[in-house]
N, CA, C and O atoms as a printed pandas DataFrame, in Angstrom:
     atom_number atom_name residue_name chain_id  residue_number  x_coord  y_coord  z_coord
0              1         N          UNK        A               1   43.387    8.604   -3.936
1              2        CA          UNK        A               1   42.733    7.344   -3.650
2              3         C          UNK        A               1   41.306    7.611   -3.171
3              4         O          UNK        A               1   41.063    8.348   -2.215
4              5         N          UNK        A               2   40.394    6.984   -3.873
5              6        CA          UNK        A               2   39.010    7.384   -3.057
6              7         C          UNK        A               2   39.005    6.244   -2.093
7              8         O          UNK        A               2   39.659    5.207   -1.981
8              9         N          UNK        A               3   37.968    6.845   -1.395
9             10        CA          UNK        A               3   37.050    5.801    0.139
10            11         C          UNK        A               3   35.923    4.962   -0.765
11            12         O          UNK        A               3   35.202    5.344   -1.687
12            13         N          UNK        A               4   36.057    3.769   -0.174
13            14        CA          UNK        A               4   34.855    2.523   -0.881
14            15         C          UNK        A               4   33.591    3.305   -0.413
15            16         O          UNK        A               4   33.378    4.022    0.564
16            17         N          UNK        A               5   32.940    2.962   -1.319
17            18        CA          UNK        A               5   31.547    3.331   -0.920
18            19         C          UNK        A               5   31.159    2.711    0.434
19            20         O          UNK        A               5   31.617    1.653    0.866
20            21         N          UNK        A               6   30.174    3.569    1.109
21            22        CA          UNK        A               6   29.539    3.035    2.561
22            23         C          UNK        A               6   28.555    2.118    2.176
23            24         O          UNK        A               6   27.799    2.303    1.222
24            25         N          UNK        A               7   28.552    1.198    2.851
25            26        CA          UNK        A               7   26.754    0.174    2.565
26            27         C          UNK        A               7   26.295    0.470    3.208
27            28         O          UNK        A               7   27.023    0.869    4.117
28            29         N          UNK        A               8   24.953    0.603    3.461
29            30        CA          UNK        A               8   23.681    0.385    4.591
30            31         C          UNK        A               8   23.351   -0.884    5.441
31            32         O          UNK        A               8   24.166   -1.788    5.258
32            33         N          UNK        A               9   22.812   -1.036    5.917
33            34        CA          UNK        A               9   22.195   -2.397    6.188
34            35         C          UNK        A               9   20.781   -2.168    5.894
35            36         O          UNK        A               9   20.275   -1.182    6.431
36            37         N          UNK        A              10   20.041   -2.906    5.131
37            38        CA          UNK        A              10   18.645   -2.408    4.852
38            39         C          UNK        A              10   18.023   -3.080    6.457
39            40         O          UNK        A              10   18.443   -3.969    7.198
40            41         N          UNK        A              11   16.639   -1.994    6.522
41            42        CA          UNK        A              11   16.151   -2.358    7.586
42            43         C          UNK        A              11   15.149   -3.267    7.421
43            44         O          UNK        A              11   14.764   -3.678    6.326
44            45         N          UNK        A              12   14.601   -3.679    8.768
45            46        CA          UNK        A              12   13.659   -4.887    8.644
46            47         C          UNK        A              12   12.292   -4.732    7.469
47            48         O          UNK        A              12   11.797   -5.500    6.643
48            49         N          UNK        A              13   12.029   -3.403    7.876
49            50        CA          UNK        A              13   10.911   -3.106    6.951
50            51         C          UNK        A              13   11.056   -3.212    5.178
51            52         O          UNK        A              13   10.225   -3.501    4.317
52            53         N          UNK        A              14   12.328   -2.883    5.113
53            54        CA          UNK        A              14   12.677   -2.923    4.048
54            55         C          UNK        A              14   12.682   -4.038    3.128
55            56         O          UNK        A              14   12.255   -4.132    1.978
56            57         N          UNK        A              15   13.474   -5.166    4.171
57            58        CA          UNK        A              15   13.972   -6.686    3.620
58            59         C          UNK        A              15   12.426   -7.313    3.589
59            60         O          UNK        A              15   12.095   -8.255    2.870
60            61         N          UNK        A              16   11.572   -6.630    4.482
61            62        CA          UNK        A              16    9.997   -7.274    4.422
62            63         C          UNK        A              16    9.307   -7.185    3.029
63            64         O          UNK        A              16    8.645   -8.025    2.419
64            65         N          UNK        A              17    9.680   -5.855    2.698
65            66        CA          UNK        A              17    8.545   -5.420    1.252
66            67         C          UNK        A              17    9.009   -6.049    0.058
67            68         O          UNK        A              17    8.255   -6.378   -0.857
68            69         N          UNK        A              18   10.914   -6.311    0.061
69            70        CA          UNK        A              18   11.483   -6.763   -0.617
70            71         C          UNK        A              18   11.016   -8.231   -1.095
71            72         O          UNK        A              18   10.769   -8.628   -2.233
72            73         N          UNK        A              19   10.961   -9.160    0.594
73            74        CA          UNK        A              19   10.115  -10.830    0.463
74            75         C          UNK        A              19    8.802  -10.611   -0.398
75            76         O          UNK        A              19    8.462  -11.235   -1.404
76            77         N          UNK        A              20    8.126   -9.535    0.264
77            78        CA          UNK        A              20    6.746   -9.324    0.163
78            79         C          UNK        A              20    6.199   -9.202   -1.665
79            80         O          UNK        A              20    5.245   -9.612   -2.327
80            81         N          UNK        A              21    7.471   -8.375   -1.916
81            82        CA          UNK        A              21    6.877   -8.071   -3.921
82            83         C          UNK        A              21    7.386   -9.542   -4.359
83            84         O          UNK        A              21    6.590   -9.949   -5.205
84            85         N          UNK        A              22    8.314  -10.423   -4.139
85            86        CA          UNK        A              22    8.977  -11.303   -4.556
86            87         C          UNK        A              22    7.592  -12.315   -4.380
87            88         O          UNK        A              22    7.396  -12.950   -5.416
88            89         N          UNK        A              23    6.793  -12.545   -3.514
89            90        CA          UNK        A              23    5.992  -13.237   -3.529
90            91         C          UNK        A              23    4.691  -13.214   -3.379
91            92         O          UNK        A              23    3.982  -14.168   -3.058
92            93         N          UNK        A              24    4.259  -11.787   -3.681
93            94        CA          UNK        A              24    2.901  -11.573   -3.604
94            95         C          UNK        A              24    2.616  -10.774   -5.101
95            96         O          UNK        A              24    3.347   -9.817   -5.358
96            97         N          UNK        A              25    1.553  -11.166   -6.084
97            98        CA          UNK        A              25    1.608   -9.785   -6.710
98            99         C          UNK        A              25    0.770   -9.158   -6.383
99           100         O          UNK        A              25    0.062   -9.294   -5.385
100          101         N          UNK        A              26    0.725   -8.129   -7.447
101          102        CA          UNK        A              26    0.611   -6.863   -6.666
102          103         C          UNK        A              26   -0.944   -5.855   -6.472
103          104         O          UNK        A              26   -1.163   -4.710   -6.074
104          105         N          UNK        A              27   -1.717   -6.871   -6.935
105          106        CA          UNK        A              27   -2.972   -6.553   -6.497
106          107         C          UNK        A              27   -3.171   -7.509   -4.709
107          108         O          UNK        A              27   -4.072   -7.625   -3.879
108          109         N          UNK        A              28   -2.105   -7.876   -4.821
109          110        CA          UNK        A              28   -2.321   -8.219   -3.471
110          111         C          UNK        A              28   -1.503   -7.830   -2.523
111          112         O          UNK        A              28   -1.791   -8.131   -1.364
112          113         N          UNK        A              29   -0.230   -7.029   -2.815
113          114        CA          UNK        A              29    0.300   -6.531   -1.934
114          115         C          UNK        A              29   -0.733   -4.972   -1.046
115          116         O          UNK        A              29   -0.825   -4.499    0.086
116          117         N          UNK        A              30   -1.534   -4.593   -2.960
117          118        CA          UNK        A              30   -2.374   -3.029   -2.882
118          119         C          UNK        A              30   -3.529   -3.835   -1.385
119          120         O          UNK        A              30   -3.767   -3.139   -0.398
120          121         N          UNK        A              31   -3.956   -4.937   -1.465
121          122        CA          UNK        A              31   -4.901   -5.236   -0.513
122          123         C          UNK        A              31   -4.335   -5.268    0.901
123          124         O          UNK        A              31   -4.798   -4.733    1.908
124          125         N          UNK        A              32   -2.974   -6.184    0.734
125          126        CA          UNK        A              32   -2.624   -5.849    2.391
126          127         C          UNK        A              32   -2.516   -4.448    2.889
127          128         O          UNK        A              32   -3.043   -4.055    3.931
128          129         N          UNK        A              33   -1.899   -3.818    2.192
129          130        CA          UNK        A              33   -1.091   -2.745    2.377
130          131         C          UNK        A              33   -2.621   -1.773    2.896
131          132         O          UNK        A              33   -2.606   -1.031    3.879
132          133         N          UNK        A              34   -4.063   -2.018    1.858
133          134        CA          UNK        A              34   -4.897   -1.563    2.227
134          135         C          UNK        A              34   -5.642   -1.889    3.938
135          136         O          UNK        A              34   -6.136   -1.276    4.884
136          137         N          UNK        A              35   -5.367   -2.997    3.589
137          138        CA          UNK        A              35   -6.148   -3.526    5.373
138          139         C          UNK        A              35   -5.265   -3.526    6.002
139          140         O          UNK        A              35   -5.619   -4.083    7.041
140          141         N          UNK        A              36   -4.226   -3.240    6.081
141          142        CA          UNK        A              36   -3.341   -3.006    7.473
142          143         C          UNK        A              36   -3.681   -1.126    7.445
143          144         O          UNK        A              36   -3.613   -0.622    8.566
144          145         N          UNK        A              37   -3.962   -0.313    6.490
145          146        CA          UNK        A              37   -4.030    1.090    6.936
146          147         C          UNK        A              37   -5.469    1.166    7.327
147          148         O          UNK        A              37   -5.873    2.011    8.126
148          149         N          UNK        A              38   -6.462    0.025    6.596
149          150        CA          UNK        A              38   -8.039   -0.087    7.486
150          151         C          UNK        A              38   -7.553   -0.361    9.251
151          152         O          UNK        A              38   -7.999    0.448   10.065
152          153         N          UNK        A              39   -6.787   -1.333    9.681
153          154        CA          UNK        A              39   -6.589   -1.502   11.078
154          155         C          UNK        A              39   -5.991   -0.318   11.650
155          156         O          UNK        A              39   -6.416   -0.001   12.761
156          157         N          UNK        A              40   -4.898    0.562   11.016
157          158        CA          UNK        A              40   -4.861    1.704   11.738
158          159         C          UNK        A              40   -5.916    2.468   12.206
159          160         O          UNK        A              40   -6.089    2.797   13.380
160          161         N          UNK        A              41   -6.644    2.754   11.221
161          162        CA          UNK        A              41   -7.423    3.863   11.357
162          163         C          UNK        A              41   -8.259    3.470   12.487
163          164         O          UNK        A              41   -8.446    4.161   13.489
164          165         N          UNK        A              42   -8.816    2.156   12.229
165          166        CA          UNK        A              42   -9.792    1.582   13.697
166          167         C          UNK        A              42   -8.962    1.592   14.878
167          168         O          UNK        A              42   -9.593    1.658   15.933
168          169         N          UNK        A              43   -7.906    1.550   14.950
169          170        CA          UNK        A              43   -7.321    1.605   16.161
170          171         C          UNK        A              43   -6.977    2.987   16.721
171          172         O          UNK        A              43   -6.835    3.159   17.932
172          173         N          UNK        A              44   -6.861    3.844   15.937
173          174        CA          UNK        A              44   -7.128    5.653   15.669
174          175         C          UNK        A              44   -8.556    6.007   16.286
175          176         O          UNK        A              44   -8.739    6.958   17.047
176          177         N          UNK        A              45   -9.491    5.170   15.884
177          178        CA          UNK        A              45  -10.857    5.781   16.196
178          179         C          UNK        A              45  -11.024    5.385   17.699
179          180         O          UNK        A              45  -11.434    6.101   18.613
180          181         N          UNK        A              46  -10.577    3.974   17.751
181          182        CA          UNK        A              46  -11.474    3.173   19.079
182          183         C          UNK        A              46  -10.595    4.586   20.030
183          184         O          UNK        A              46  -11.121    5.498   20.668
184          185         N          UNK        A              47   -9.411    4.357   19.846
185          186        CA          UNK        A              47   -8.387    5.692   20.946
186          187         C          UNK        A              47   -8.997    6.506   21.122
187          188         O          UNK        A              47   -9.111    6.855   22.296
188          189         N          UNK        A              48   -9.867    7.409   19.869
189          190        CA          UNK        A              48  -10.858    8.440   20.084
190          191         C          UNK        A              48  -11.881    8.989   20.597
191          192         O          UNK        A              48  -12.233   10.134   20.880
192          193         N          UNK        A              49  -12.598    7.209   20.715
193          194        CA          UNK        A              49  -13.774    6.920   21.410
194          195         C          UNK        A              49  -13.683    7.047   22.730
195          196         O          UNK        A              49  -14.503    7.637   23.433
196          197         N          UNK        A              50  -12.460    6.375   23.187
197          198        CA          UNK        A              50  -12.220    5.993   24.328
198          199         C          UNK        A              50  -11.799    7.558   25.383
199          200         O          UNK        A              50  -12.217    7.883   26.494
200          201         N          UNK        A              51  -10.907    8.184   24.531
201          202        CA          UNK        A              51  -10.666    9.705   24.947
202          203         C          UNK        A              51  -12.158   10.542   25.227
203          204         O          UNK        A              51  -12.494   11.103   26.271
204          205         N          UNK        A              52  -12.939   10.432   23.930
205          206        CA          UNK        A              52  -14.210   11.158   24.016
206          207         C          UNK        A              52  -15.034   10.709   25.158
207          208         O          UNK        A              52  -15.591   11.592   25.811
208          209         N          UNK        A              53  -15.188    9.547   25.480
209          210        CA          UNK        A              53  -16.130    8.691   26.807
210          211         C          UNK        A              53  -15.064    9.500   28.100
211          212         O          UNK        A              53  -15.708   10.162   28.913
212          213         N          UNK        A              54  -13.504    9.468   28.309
213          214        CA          UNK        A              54  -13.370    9.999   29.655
214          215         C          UNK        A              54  -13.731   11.376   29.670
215          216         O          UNK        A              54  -13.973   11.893   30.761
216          217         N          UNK        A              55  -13.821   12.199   28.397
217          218        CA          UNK        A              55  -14.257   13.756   28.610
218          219         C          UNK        A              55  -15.679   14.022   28.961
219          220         O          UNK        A              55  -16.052   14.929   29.705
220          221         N          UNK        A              56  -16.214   13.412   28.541
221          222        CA          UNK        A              56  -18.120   13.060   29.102
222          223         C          UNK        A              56  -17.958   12.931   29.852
223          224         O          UNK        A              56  -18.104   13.983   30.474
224          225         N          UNK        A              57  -17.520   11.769   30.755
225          226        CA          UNK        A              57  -17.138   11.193   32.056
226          227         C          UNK        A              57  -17.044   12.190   32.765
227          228         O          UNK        A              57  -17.919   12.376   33.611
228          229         N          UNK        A              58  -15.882   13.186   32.618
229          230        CA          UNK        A              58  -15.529   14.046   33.575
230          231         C          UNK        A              58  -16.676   15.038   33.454
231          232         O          UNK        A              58  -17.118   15.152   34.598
232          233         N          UNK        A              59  -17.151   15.565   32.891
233          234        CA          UNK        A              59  -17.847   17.021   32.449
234          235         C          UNK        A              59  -18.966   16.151   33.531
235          236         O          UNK        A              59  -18.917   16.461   34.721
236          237         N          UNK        A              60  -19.927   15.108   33.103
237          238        CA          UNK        A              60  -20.674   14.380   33.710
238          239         C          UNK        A              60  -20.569   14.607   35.684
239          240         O          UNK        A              60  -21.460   14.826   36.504
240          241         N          UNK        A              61  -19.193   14.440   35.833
241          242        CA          UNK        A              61  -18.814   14.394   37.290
242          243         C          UNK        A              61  -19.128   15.219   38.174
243          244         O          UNK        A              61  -19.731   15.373   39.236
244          245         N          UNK        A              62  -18.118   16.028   36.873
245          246        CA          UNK        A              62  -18.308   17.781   37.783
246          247         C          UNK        A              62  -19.694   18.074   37.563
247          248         O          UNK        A              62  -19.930   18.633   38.634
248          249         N          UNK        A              63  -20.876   18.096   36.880
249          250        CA          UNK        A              63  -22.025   18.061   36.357
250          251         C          UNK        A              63  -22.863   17.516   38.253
251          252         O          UNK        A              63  -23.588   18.183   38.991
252          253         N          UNK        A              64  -22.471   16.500   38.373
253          254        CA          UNK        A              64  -23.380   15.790   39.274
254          255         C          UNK        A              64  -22.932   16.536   40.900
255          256         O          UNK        A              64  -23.782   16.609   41.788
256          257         N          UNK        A              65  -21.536   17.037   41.100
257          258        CA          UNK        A              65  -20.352   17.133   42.128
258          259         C          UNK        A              65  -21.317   18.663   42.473
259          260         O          UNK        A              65  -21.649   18.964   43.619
260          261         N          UNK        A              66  -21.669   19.529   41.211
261          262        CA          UNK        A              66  -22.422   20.716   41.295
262          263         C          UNK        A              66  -23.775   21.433   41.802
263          264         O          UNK        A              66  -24.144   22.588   42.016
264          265         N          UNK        A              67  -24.361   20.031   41.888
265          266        CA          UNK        A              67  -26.033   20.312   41.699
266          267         C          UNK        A              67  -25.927   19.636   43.632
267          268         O          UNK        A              67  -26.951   19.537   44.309
């Protein structure tokens, strides 16, 4: 006797892309898909910025703490 196959439950992301091709085509899914990885990256950089300004900051400190 075999075992029934297992199902999955698809995940949210999944059932999303699924809505998403069903009603977008697909020069417009290529655009979201593009500006949501444009918002990563800016949110990647500003983090960067923000890291790079406290390392100045500090170097700056000890800089002034010295003299």
């Amino acid at each position: 006797m075999q075992a029934a196959p297992v199902r999955t439950i698809p995940s949210v992301t999944h059932a999303l892309r699924a809505v998403e091709s069903l009603l977008l085509s697909s020069g417009q899914r290529t655009a979201r898909r593009n500006a949501w990885t444009a918002v990563l990256e800016d949110r990647r950089r500003a983090k960067d910025r923000v890291e790079a300004l406290h390392v100045l900051e500090a170097v700056a400190d000890r800089r002034s703490r010295a003299t």
